[in-house]
N, CA, C and O of each residue as an XYZ file, in Angstrom:
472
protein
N     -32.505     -5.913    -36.225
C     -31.848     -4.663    -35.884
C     -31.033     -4.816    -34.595
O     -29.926     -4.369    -34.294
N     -31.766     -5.457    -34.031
C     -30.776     -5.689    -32.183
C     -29.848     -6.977    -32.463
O     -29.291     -7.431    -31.463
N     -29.667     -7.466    -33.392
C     -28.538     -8.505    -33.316
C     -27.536     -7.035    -34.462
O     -26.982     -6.153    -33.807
N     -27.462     -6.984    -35.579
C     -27.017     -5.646    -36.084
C     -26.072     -5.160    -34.973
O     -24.858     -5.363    -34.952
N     -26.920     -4.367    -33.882
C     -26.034     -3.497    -32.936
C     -25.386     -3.987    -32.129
O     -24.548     -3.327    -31.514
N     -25.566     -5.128    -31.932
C     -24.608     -6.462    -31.160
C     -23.791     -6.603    -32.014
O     -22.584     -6.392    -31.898
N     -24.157     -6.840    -32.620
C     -22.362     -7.223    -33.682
C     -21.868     -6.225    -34.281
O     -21.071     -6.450    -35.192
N     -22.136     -5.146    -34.008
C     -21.149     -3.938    -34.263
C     -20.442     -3.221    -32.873
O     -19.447     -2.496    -32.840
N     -21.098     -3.569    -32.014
C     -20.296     -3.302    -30.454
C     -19.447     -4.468    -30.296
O     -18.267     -4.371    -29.958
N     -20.084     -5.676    -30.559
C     -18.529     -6.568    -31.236
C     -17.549     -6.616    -31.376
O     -16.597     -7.071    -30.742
N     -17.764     -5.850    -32.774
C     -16.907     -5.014    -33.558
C     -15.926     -3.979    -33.168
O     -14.739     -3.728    -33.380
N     -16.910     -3.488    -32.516
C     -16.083     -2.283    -31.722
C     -14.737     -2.778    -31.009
O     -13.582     -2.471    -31.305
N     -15.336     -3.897    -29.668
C     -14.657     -4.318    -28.778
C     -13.369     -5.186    -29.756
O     -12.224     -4.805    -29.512
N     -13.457     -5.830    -30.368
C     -12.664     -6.259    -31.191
C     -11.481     -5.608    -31.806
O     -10.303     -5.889    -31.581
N     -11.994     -4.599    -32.700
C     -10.804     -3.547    -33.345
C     -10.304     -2.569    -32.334
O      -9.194     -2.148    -32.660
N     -10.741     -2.082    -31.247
C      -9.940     -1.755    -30.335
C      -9.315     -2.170    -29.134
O      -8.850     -1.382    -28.311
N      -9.298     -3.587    -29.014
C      -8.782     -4.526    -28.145
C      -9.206     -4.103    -26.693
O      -8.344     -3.736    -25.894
N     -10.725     -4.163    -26.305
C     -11.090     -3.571    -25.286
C     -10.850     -4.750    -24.354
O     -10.230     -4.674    -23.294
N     -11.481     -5.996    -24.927
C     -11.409     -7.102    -23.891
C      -9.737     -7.394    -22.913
O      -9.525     -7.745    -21.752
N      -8.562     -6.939    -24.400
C      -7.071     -7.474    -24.031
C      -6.965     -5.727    -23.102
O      -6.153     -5.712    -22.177
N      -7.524     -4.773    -23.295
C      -7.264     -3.789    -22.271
C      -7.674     -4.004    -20.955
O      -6.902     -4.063    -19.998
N      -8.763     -4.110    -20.908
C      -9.445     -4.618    -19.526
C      -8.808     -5.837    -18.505
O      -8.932     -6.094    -17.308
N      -8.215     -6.316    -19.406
C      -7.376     -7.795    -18.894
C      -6.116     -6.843    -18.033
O      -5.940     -6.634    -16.833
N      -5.530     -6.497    -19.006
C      -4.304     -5.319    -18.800
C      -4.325     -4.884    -17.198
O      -3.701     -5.137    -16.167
N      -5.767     -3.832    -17.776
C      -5.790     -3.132    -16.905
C      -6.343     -3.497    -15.097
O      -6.124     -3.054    -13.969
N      -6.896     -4.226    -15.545
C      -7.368     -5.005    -14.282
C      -6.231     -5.402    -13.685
O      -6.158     -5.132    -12.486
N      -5.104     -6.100    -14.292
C      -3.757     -6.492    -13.414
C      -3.294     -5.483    -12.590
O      -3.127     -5.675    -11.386
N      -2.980     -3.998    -13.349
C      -2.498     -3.310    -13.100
C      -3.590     -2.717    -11.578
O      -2.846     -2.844    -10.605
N      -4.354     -2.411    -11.311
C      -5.543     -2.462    -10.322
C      -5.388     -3.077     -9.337
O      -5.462     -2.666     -8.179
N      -5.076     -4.504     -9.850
C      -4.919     -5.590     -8.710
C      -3.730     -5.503     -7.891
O      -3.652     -5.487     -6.662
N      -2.787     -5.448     -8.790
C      -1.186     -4.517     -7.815
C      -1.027     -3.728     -7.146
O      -0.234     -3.713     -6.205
N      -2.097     -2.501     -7.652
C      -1.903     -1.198     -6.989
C      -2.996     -1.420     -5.782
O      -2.949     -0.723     -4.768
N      -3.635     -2.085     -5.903
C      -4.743     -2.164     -4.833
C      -3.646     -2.997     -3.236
O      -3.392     -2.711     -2.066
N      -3.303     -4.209     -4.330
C      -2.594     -4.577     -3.164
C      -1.314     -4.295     -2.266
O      -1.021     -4.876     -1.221
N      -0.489     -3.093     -3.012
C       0.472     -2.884     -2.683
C       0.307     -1.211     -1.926
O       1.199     -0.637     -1.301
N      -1.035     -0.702     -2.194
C      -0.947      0.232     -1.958
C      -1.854      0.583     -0.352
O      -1.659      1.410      0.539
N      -2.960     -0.576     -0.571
C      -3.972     -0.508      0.056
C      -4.191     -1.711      1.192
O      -4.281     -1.496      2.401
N      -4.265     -3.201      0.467
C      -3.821     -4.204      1.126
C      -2.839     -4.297      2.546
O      -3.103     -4.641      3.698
N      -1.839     -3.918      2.021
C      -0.036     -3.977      2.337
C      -0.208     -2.463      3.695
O       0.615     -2.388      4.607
N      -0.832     -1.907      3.622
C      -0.363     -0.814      4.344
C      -1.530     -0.197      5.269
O      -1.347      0.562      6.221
N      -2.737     -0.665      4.808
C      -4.251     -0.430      5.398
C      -4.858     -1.507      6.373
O      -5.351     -2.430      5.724
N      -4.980     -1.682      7.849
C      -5.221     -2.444      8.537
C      -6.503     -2.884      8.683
O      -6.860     -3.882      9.308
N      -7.523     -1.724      7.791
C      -8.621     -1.241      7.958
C      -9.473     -2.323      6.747
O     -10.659     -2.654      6.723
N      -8.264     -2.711      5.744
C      -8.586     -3.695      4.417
C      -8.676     -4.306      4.441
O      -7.535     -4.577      4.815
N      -9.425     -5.787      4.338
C      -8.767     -6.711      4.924
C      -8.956     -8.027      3.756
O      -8.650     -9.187      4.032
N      -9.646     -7.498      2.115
C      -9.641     -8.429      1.354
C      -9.970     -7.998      0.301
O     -10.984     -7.307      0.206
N      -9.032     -8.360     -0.985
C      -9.560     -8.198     -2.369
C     -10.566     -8.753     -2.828
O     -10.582     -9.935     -2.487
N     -11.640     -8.393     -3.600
C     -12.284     -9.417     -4.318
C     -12.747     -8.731     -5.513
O     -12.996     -7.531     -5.627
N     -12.830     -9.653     -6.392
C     -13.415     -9.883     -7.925
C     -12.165    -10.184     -9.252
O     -11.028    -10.654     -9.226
N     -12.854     -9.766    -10.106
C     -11.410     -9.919    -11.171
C     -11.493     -8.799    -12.124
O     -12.510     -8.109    -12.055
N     -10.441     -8.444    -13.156
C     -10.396     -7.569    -13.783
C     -10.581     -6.158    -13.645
O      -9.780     -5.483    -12.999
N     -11.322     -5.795    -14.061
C     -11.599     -3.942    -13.454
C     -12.791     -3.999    -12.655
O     -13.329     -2.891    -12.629
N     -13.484     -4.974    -11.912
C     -14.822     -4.924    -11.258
C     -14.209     -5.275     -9.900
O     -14.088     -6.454     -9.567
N     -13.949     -4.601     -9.373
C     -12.786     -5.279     -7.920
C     -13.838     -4.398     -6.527
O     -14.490     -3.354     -6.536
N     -13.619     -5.240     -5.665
C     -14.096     -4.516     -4.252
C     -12.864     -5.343     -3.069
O     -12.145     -6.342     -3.044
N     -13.196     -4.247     -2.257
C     -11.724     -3.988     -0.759
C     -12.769     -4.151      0.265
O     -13.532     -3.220      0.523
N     -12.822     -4.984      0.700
C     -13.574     -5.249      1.821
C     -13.320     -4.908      3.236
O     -12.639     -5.802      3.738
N     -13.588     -4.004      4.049
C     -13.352     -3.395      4.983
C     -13.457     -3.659      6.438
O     -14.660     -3.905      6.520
N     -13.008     -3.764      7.583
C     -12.940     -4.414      8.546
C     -14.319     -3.581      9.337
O     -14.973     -2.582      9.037
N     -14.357     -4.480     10.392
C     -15.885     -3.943     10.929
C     -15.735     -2.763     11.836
O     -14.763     -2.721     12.591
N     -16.765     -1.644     11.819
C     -16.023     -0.558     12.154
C     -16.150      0.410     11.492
O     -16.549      1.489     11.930
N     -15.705      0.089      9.873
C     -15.219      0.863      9.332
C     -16.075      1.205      7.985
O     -16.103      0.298      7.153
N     -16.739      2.342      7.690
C     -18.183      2.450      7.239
C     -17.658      2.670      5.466
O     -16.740      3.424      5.144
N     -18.304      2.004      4.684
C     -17.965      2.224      3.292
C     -18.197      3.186      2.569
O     -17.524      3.610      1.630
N     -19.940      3.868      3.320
C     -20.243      4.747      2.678
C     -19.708      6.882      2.941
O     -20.043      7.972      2.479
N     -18.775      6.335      3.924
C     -18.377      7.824      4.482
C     -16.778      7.146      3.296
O     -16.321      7.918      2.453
N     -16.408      6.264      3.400
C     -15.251      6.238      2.143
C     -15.616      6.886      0.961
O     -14.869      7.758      0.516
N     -16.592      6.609      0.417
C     -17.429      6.865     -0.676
C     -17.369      8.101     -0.882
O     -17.074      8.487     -2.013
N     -17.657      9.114      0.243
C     -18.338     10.480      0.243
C     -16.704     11.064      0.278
O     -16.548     12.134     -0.309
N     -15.653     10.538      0.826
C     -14.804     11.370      1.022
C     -13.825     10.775     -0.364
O     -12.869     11.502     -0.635
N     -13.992      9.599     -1.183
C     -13.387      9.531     -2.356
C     -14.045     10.956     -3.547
O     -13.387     11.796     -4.162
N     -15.321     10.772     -3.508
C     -16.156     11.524     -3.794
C     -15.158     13.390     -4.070
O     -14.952     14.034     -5.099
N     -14.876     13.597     -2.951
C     -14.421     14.853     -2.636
C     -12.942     14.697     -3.482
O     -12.492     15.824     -3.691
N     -12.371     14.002     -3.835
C     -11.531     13.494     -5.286
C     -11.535     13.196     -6.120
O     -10.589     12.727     -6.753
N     -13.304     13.454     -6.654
C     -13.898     13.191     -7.820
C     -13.570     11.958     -8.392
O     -13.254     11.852     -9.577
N     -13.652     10.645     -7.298
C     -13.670      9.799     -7.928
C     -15.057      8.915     -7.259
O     -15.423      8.857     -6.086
N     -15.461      8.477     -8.099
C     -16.947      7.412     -7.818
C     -16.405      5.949     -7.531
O     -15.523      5.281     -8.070
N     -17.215      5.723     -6.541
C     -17.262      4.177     -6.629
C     -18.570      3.514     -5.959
O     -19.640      4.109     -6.078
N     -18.519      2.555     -5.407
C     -20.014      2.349     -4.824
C     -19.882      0.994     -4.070
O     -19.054      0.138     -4.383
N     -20.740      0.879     -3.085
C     -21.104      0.276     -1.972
C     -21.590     -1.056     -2.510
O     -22.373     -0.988     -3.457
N     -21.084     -2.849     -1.836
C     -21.419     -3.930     -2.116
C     -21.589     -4.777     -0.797
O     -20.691     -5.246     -0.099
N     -22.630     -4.841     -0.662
C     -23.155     -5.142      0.221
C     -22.623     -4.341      1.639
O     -22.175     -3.217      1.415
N     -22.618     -4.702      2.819
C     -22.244     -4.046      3.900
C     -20.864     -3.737      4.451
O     -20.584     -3.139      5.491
N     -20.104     -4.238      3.590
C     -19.157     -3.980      3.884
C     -17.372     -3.875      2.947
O     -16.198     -4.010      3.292
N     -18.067     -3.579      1.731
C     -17.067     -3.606      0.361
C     -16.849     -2.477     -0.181
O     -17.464     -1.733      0.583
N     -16.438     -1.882     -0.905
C     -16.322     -0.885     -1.841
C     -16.106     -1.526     -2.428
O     -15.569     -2.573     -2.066
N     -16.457     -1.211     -3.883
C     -16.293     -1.082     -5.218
C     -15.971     -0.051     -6.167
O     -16.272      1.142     -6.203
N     -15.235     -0.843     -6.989
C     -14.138     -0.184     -7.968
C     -14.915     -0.532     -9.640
O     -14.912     -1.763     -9.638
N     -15.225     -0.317    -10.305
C     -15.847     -0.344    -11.668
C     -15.430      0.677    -12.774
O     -16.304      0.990    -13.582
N     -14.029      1.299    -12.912
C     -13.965      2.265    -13.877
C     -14.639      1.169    -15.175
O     -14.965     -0.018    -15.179
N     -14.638      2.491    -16.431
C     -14.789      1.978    -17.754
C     -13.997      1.226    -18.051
O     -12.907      1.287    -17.482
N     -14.271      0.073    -19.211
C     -13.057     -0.320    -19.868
C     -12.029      0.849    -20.760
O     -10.849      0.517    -20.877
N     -12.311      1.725    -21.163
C     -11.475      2.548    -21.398
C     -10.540      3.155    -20.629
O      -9.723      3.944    -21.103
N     -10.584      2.878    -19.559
C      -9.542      3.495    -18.635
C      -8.333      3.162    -18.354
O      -7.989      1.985    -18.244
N      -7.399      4.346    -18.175
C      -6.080      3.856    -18.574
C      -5.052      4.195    -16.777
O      -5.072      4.808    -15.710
N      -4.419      3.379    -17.492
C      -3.364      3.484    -16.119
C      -2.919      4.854    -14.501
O      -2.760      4.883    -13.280
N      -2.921      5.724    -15.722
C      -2.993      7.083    -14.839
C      -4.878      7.195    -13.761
O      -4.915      7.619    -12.605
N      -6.003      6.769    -14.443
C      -6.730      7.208    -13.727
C      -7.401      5.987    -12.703
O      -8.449      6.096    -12.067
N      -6.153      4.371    -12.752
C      -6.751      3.340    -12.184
C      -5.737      4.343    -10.771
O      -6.294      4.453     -9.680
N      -4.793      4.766    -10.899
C      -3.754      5.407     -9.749
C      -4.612      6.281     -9.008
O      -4.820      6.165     -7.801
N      -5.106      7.158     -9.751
C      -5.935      8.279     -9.228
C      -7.117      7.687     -8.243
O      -7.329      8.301     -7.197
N      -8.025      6.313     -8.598
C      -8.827      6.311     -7.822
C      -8.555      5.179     -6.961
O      -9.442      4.746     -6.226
N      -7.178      4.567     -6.998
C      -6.802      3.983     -5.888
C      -6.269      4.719     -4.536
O      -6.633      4.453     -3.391
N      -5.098      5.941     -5.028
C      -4.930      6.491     -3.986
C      -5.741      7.654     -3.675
O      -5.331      8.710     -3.192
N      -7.060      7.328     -4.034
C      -8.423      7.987     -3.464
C      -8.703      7.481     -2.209
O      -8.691      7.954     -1.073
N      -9.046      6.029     -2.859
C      -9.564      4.911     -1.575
C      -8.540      5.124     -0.538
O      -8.839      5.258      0.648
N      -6.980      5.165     -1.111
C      -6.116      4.961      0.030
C      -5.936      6.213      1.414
O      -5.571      6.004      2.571
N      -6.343      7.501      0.763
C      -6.433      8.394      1.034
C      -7.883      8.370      1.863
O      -7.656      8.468      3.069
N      -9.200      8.276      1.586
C     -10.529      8.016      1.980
C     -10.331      7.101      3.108
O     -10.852      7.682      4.060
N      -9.630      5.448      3.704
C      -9.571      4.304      4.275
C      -8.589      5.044      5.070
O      -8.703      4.695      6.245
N      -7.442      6.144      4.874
C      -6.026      6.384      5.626
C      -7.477      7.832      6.359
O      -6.728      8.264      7.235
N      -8.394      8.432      6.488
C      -9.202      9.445      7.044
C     -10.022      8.583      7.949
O     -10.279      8.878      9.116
N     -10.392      7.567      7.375
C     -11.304      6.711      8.338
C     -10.666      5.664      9.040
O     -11.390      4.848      9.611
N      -9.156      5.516      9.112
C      -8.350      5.159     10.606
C      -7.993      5.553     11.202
O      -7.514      5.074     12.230
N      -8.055      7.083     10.731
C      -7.267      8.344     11.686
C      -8.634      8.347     12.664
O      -8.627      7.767     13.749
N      -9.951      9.154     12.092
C     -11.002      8.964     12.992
C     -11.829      7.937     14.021
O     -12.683      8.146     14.883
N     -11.242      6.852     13.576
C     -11.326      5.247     14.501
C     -10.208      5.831     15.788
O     -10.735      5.898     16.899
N      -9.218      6.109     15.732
C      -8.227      6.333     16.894
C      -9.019      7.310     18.160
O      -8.405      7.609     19.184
């Protein structure tokens, strides 16, 4: 029965090209992260992971979990990796409009917590 439901989530992933979305979409993530967040946030100071599992590693100082609380307040989730990362994990279903939304969350959340560093 548990191999069955394995190979019908398989299946799944297969006929709806989740793996070639996630690929997709992860690029698209990786751009916006860096062009939006990288490029303009002093506070950032490194990408890491691949595909849609990505974390922004934050300069010292600068607390992940008050990012969190104030992405939060934009209804977007993300979560804390080790002491000093955020993390990014939408679904693989997620599409372009809502990788935007919870980037310029972070960017918005990281642009509150350099104003309050000053």
């Amino acid at each position: 029965l548990a191999c069955a439901a394995g190979l019908a989530v398989l299946a799944i992933f297969d006929a709806e090209g989740l793996v070639e979305r996630a690929y997709r979409m992860g690029q698209i993530m990786e751009r916006q992260i860096r062009e939006m967040i990288l490029e303009e946030m002093p506070c950032a100071l490194e990408l890491r992971g691949r595909g849609l599992l990505r974390g922004v590693r934050l300069a010292q100082g600068y607390d992940p979990k008050e990012a969190l609380r104030l992405m939060r307040e934009e209804g977007v989730l993300a979560s804390v990796a080790g002491e000093d990362v955020i993390r990014l994990a939408p679904p693989l279903i997620v599409n372009e409009e809502e990788i935007t939304l919870a980037v310029k969350a972070l960017k918005n959340a990281l642009m509150k917590l350099q104003r309050a560093e000053k």
